[in-house]
C-alpha positions as CSV (number, residue, x, y, z in Angstrom):
1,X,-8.5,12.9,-11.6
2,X,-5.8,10.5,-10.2
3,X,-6.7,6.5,-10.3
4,X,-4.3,4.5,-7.9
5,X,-3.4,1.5,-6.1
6,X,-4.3,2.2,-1.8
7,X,-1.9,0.4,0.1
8,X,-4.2,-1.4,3.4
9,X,-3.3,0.6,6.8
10,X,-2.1,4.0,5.1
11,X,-3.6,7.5,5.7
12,X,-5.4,7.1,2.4
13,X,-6.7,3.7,3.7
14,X,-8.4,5.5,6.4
15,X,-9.9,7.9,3.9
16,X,-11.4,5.0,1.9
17,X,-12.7,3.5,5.3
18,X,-14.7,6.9,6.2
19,X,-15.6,7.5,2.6
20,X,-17.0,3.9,2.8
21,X,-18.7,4.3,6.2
22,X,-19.8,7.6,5.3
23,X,-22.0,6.4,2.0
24,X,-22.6,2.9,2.2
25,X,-22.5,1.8,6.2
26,X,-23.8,5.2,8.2
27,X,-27.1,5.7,6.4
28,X,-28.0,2.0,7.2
29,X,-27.0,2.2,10.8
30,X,-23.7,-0.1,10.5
31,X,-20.0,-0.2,11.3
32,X,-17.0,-2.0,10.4
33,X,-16.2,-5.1,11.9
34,X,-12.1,-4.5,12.7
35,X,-11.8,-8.0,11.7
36,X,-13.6,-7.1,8.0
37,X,-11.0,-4.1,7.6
38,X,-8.1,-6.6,9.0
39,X,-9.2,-9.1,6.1
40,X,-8.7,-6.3,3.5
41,X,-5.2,-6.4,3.5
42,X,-5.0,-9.2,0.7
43,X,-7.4,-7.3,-1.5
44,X,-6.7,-4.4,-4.2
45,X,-7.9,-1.6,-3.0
46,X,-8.3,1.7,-5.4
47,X,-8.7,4.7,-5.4
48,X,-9.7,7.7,-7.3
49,X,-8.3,11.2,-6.2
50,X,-8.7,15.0,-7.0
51,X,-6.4,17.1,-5.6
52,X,-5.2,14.4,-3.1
53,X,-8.8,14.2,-1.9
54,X,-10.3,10.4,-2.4
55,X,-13.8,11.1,-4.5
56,X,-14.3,7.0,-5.1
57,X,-13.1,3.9,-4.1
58,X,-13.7,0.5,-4.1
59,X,-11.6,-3.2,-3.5
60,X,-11.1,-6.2,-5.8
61,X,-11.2,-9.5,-3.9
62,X,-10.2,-12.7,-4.9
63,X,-13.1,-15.6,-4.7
64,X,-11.5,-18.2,-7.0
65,X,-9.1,-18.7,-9.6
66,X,-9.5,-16.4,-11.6
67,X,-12.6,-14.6,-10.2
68,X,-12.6,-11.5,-8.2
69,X,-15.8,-9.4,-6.9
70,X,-16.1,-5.9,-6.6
71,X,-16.8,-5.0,-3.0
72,X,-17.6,-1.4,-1.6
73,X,-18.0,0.9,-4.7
74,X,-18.6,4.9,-3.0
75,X,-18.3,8.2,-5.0
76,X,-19.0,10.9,-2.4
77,X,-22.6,12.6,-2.6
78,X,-23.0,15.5,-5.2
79,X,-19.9,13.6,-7.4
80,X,-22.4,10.7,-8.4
81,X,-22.9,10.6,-12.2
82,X,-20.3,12.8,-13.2
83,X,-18.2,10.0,-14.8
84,X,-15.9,9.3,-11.6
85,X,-18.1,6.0,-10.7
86,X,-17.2,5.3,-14.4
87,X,-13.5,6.1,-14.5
88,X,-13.1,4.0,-11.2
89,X,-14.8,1.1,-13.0
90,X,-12.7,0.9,-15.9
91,X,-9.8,0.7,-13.9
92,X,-10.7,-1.8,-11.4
93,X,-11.7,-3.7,-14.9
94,X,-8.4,-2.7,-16.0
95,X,-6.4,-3.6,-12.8
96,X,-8.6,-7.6,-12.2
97,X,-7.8,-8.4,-16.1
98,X,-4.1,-7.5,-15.9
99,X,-4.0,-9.4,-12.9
100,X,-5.1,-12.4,-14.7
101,X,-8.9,-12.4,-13.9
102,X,-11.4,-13.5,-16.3
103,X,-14.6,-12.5,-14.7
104,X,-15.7,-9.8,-12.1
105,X,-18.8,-10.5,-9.5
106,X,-20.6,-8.1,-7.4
107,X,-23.3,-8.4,-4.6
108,X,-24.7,-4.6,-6.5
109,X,-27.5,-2.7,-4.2
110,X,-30.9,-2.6,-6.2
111,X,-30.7,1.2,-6.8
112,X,-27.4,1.0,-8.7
113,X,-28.2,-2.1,-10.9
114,X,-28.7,0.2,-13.9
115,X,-25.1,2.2,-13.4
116,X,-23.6,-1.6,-13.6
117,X,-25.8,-2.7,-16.5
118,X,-24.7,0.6,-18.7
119,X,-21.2,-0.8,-18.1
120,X,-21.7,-4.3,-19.6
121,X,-22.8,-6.2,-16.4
122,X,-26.0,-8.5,-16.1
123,X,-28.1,-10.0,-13.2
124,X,-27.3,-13.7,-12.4
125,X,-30.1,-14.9,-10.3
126,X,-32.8,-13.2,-8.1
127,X,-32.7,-10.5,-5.6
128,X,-31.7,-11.4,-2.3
129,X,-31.6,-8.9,0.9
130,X,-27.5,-7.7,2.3
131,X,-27.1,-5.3,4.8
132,X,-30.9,-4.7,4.9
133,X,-31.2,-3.8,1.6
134,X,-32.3,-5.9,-2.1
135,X,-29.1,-6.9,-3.8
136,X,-28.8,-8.4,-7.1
137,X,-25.7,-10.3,-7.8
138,X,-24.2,-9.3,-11.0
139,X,-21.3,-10.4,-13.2
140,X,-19.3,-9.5,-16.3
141,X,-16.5,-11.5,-18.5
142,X,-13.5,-9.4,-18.8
C-alpha cells in the first residue's frame, strides 16, 4: 500500500475522478461539474495505491485559516473495511497537521458516520440532506 500526494490534471488524477464518480456520484445519478474539478487544483489531493492501482482517495480543502475539510473519501467496493479507508485517514490527518491545520471538517454521508466516529470525529449539529442524501457535518482537533 502506497499513500501519496496526486498532482490535479495527471493520469492518476483522472483515476481519482472515475474512482470518485464511480462510488460516490454514479449510484446517485450525478456528474462532475468541469468547473468543480477545475476548482480542485488548489486542494491536496491523496491517494492510496496497490500495485499502481488507486484503491482510495480523497482531497483536503482549505476553508479558513487553519481549517481544512475532507471532501470525497472512496475506497473501491469489496476494499471497504479492510483498513485502507483507515490508512488513507491517518495520512490526510497526517498531511492537514503538517501543513499547519488545527482542525479537519467534513460534510460525512449518514451511513459512514460511525467509520468517522471510530477515528476520533464527532457530530457538530443536525443532519442536513447533500447530494440527495442525510449528511451530518463532523469535525475533529488535530
Amino acid at each position: 500500500m502506497a499513500l501519496k500526494f496526486i498532482d490535479h490534471g495527471t493520469p492518476e488524477y483522472e483515476e481519482m475522478i472515475e474512482l470518485r464518480k464511480l462510488i460516490l456520484r454514479t449510484p446517485l445519478g450525478l456528474t462532475f461539474d468541469p468547473e468543480e474539478l477545475e476548482n480542485e487544483k488548489d486542494d491536496i489531493l491523496l491517494g492510496c495505491f496497490d500495485d499502481d492501482r488507486l484503491e482510495a482517495c480523497c482531497l483536503l480543502k482549505e476553508t479558513e485559516k487553519g481549517v481544512v475539510r475532507l471532501r470525497q473519501m472512496a475506497v473501491i467496493d469489496g476494499l471497504q473495511g479492510k483498513g485502507i479507508g483507515r490508512a488513507l485517514m491517518t495520512f490526510a490527518e497526517n498531511v492537514a497537521r503538517d501543513a499547519g491545520y488545527k482542525k479537519i471538517t467534513m460534510h460525512a454521508r449518514k451511513n459512514a458516520i460511525g467509520f468517522y466516529e471510530k477515528l476520533g470525529y464527532t457530530i457538530n449539529g443536525n443532519e442536513f440532506l447533500e447530494v440527495t442524501i442525510p449528511h451530518y457535518e463532523m469535525e475533529k482537533a488535530l
